[in-house]
Each structure stands twice: as C-alpha cells, then as structure tokens.
C-alpha positions in Angstrom: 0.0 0.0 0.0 1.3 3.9 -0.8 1.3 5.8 1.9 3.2 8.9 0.2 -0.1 11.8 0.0 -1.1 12.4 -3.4 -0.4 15.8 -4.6 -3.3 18.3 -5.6 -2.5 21.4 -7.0 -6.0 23.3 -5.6 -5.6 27.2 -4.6 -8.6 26.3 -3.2 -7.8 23.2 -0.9 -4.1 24.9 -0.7 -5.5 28.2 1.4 -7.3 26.2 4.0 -4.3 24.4 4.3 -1.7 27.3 4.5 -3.9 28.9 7.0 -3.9 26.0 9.3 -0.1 26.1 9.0 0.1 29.4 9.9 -0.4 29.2 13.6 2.2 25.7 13.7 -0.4 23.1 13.6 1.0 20.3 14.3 0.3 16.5 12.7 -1.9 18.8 9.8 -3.5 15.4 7.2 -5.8 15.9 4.5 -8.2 13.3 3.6 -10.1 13.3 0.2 -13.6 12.2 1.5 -15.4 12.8 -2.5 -15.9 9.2 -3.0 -16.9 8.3 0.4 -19.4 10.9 1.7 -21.5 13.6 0.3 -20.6 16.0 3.4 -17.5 17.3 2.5 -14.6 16.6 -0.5 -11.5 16.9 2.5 -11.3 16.7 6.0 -8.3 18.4 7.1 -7.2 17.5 10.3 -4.9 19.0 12.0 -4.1 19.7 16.4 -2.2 22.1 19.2 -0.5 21.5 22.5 -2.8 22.9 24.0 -7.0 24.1 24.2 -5.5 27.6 23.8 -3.3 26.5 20.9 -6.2 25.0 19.3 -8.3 27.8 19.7 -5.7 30.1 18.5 -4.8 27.9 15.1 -9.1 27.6 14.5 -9.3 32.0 15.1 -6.2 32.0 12.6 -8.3 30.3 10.1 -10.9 31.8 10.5 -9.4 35.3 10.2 -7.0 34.4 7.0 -9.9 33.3 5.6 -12.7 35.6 6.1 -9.9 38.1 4.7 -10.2 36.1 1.6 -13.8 36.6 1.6 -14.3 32.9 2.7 -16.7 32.5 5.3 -17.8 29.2 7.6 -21.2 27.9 7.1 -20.3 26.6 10.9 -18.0 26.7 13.3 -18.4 24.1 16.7 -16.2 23.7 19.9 -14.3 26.6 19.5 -14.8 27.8 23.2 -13.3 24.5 25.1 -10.7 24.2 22.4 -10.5 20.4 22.5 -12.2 19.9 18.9 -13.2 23.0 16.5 -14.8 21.8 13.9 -14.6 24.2 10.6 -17.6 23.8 8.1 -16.4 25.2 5.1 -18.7 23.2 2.8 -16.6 21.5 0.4 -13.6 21.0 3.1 -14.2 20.6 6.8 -11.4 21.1 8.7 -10.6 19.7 12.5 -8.5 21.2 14.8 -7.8 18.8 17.8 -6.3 19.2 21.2 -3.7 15.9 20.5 -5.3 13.6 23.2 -8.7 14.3 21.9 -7.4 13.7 18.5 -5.9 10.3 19.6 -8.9 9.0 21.1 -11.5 10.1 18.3 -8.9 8.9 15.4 -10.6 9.8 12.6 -7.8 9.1 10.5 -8.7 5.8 11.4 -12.4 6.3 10.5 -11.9 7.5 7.9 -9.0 4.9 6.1 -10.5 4.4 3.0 -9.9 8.5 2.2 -6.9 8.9 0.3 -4.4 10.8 1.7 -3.5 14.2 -0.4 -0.4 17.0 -0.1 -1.2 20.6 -1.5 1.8 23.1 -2.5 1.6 24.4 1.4 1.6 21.2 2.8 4.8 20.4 0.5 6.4 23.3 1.6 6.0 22.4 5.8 7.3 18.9 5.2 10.7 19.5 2.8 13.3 19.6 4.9 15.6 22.2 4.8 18.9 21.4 2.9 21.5 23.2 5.4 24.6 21.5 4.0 24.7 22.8 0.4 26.0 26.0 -0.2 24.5 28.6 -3.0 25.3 27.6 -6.4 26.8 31.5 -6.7 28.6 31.9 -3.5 31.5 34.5 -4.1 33.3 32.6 -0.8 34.1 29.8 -3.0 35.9 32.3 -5.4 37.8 33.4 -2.7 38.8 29.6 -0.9 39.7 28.6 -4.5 42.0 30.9 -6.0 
C-alpha cells in the first residue's frame, strides 16, 4: 500500500491548508472524502498542544480566511478548544487538542480517504537542505583561487 499523500495542486484546498499552517499546527493530514461521503470533499485534520493553541490555530483560520472573503457555514467547539470543527462546505477542517485527537482517530475512521499534499503542505514537510551552499557563493571564489 502507498502511503506517500497524493499531490493536488488546488488554490482552493491549498488556502485552508496554509492557514492551518500558519499558527504551527502540528500532525496537519488531509483526507479526500469525494468518493466516500457527500458532506465534504476533504477533512483536514490538524491539532495544538494545547486548548489555547487549538483555539488560536481555529481564530487563525478563520481570520485568513474571512480576509479572503471565505466565510464558515459553521463553526463548533471553538470555546473549550478540545475539537473545533470548521464547516467550510466542500472542506471541513478539524482542529484537535492531540489527546482528543488520539482518542476520536478519525484518521482511522476515515481509512478508505486517500491521503492528499497541497503546495503548502509540501512546503512544511521538505526539509531544509543546510549543508549545500548557494550555487553562486562569491566565498568559493575566494577559498579557490
């Protein structure tokens, strides 16, 4: 079985995700649900250290959202900050305080959703390559002749 995320190069699907990122949530998975339910097309799932964490990633999205005119047709849980759930019609998007997310797996509920990687989501996961200097570095100039 693949486990590597297919890649989907959605602006949509890509802003929910890069807002998520944007306030280091942590274990972020997205989950293309089209052939499996008629609620949503992804579940992105993501979690915090902490109820305040979580709160603070779901009021993030929210924000960078709204600024791009995209609004919630819901939003549940965000006062205890254990599970916000995010209805954005065609993507839902979870926001877990890790235990919570442990215990309700829906990773594992949901198995039979492929796994998918959008440009943002690429980005967060390369590591960064700290050994190899510019191409174009004028110190090699000077080491060399």
């Amino acid at each position: 079985m693949n486990t590597e995320p297919f890649v989907i190069d959605d602006p949509e699907l890509d802003r929910y995700v890069a807002a998520a990122l944007g306030r280091k949530a942590m274990g972020l998975v997205v989950l293309d649900v089209r052939h499996l339910t008629s609620v949503a097309d992804f579940f992105i799932i993501c979690s915090g250290r902490s109820n305040r964490q979580v709160t603070a990633i779901a009021e993030h999205i929210h924000t960078q959202l709204k600024a791009e005119r995209i609004r919630p047709l819901s939003v549940e849980g965000k006062r205890e900050g254990h599970w916000v759930l995010m209805d954005y019609g065609a993507a839902v998007i979870h926001v877990f305080y890790e235990p919570v997310r442990r215990f309700y797996d829906l990773e594992g509920l949901w198995v039979d959703a492929r796994r998918v990687s959008t440009p943002s989501l690429q980005k967060e996961t390369q590591p960064a390559d700290t050994d190899t200097p510019p191409a174009d570095d004028p110190a090699d100039e000077d080491r060399q002749g």
